[in-house]
N, C-alpha and C positions, 0 to 999 in steps of 0.2 A: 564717362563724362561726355559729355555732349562737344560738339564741335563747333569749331570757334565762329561767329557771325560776321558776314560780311557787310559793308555800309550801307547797304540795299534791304536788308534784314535777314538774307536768307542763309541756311543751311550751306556751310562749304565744306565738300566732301575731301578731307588732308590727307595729302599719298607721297610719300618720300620717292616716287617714281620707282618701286621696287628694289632699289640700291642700299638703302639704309631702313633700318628698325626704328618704331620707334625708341624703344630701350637701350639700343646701340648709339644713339642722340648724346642721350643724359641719362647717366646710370642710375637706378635706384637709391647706389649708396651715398649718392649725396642729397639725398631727401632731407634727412636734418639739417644740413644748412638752408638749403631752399625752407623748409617749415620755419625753421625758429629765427634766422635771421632777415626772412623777407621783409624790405622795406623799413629797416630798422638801424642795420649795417653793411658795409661792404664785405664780401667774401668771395674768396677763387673758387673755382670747381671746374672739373674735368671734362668735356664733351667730348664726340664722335663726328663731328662736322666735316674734318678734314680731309681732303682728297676725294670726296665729292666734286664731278666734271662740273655741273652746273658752275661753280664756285672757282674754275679757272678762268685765267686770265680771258684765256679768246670765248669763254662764255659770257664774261661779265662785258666785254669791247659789244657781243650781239644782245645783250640786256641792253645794254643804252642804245644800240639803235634800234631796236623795239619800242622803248620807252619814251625817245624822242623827245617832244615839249609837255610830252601828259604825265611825268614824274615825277614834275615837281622839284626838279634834284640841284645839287649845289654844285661848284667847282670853282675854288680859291686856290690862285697860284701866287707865286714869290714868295717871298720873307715873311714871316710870321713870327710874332712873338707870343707867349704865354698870356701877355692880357690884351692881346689885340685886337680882340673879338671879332665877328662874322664879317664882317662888313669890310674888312682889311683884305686886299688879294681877290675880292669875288668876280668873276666874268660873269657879265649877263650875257654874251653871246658865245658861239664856239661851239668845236663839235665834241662833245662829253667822248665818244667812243677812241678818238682821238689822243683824246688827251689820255685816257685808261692803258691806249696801247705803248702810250711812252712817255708812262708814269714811272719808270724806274730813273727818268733823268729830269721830267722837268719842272721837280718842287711845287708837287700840289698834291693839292684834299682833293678826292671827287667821293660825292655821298650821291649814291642812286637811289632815291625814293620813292614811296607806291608801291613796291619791287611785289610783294604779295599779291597785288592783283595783275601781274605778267602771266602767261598760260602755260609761261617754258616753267621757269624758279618759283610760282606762288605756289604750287601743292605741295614743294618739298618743305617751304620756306615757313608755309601755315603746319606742317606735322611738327616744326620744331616749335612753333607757339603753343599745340597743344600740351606739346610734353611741358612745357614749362609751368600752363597751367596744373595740369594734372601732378607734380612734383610740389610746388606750392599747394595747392588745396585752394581750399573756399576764401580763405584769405583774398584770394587772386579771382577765385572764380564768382564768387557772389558780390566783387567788387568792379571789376571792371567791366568799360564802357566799349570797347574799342583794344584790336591789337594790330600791332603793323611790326615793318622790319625794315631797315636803310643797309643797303651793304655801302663800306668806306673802303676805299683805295688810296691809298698816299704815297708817297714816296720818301725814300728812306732821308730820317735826320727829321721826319718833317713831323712839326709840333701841332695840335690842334688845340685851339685857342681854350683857356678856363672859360668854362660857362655851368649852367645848370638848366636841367628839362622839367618840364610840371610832369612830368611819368616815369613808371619805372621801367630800368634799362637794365636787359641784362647780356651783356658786351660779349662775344665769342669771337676770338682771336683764329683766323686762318691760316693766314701767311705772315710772314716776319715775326718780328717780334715788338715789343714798345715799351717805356714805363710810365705806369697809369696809375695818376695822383688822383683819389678822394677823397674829400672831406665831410665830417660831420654834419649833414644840415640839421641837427638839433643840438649843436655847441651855436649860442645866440653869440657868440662872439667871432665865429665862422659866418653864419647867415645869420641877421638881424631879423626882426618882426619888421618892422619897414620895408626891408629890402625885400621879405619874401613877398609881402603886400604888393609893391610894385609892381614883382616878380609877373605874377601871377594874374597881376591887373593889366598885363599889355608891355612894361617896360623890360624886354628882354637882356639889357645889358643892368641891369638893376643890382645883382650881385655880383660884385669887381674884387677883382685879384687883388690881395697884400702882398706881397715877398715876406713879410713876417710866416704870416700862416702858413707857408708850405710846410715849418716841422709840425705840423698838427695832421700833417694829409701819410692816408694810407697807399703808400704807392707799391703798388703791385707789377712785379717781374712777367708781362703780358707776354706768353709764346705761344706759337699755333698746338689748339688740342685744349686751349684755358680758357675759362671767362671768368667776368667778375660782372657781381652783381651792383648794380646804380641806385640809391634809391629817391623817391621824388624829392629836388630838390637838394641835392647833394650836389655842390658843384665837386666839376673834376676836369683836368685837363690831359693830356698825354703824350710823349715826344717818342717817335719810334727811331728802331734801331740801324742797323748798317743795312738793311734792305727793304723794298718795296712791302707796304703790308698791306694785309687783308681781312677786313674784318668785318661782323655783321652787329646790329646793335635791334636786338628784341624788344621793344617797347608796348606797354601798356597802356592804356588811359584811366583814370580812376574815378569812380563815383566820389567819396572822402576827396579826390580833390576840387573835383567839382563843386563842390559843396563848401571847401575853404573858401575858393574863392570867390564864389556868391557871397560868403560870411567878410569876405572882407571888400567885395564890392557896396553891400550896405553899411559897414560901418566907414568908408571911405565921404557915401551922403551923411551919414549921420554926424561926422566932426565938422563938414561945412554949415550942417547949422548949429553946432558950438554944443554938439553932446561927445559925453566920452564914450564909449559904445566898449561891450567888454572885448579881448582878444580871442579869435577863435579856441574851441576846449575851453573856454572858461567855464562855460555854462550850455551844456546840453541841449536843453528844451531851448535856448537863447539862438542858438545854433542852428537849429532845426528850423525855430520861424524866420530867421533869416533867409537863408535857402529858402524853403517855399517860397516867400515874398519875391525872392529876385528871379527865381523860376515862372513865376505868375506874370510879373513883368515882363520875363522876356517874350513868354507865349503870347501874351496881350500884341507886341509889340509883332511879332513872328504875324498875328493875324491881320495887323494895320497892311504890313508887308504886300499879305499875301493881296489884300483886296486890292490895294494901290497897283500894284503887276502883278496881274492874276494867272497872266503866263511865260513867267519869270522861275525858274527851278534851277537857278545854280545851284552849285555843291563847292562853298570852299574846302579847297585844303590844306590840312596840317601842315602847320610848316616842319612838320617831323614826320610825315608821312611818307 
């Protein structure tokens, strides 16, 4: 299998830094989950990530001062509740590395994002992407667009708000432990056709926590050596245990989802002028010119762009990068 591409296009050569295999990662024997439940369901499986230096403490304090303001990364302190969403506790200023080295006391989320293209952690960080490509198969490989990794540090008791990602996640527990509720994003009573619409359309707090639903969520007993797989669209929340955790969350980007949401970006024009447009999978070929159409448009648009500031080359990024 070819090796994973980086934003630029090119070839990135993955090296565990000589400390870890890639087999010794993620074992073979859990291929069948990886096969048959990707993207479909959640499920545990076993990794090899743990006690890797990169992934200690005072390695992860010199990742964020590396990373600086070019990571993109988050860090929410105080009280949190389960539907509190992003936006509750966030610091826009502060020194992230700071906060990492005495996070066993002071009730916060810190996500380092980007983390894959650091020069210390991205070659170990991109060997475990491949592996997960290569365990999944084409599913994964002839589907996706883009792959990244966020490592989370929190501090013990402390809950990370319900929400859901447009990609798939697949969650590997370091340090502490947690318990990690997810839910079905194809029970319509869990996630709505609306809400994924929104979702998907820009409005990130669009699927909201019930307190009914929780007995509907698979919550998994999260301890370092485990992960569980996320799949797009599956909201999930998680409240860890009596100590500081650590944890990495492998994401993908997906063509299919691209592609939803193009399909629901045009049927979102098509109900303002009073048609009923079918729902995504209804119809194939329906599907298909949709996406083109809103791909045409966007390139159309992309070339107004380019002529209007011709020398103009930002690069946003993911807010999950």
């Amino acid at each position: 299998m070819a090796d994973l591409i980086d934003h630029e296009g090119n070839e990135v050569a993955a090296s565990s830094g000589g400390l870890f295999e890639s087999n010794d990662l993620l074992s073979s024997a859990s291929r069948t989950n990886f096969v048959e439940h990707y993207n479909r369901k959640t499920f545990m499986f076993p990794h090899g990530l743990c006690g890797h230096p990169l992934l200690a403490i005072p390695s992860l304090v010199a990742l964020a001062d590396r990373l600086g303001s070019t990571g993109n990364s988050y860090w929410s302190n105080g009280s949190i509740e389960v539907d509190s969403g992003w936006d509750k506790g966030e610091k826009k200023a502060g020194v992230l590395a700071k906060a990492i080295s005495e996070i066993a006391s002071n009730d916060s989320l810190v996500m380092l994002k980007g983390v894959v293209r650091d020069p210390v952690v991205g070659p170990f960080l991109k060997t475990v992407l491949n592996r997960i490509v290569e365990l999944v198969g084409p599913k994964l490989e002839h589907d996706m667009i883009d792959a990244r990794a966020t490592i989370l540090i929190a501090s013990p008791k402390r809950i990370t708000t319900y929400h859901a990602d447009a990609d798939v996640n697949f969650l590997m527990q370091i340090a502490g432990d947690k318990d990690f509720s997810v839910f079905d994003h194809n029970d319509r009573k869990l996630v709505t056709e609306a809400e994924a619409e929104r979702f998907l359309l820009g409005e990130h707090a669009a699927i909201r926590f019930r307190p009914e639903q929780q007995q509907h969520a698979v919550t998994h007993d999260l301890r370092p050596g485990y992960g569980a797989h996320v799949p797009c669209l599956a909201p999930h929340w998680a409240q860890n245990g009596n100590a500081m955790s650590v944890a990495i969350s492998f994401n993908f980007d997906l063509r299919s989802i691209r592609q939803r949401t193009n399909v629901y970006k045009v049927n979102h024009h098509l109900r303002r002028l009073g048609l009923h447009p079918a729902l995504p999978g209804n119809h194939v070929w329906a599907d298909q010119l949709k996406h083109r159409s809103a791909e045409a448009l966007l390139g159309a648009r992309h070339l107004i762009r380019s002529a209007q500031h011709p020398f103009h080359h930002g690069d946003r990024e993911s807010l999950t990068s």
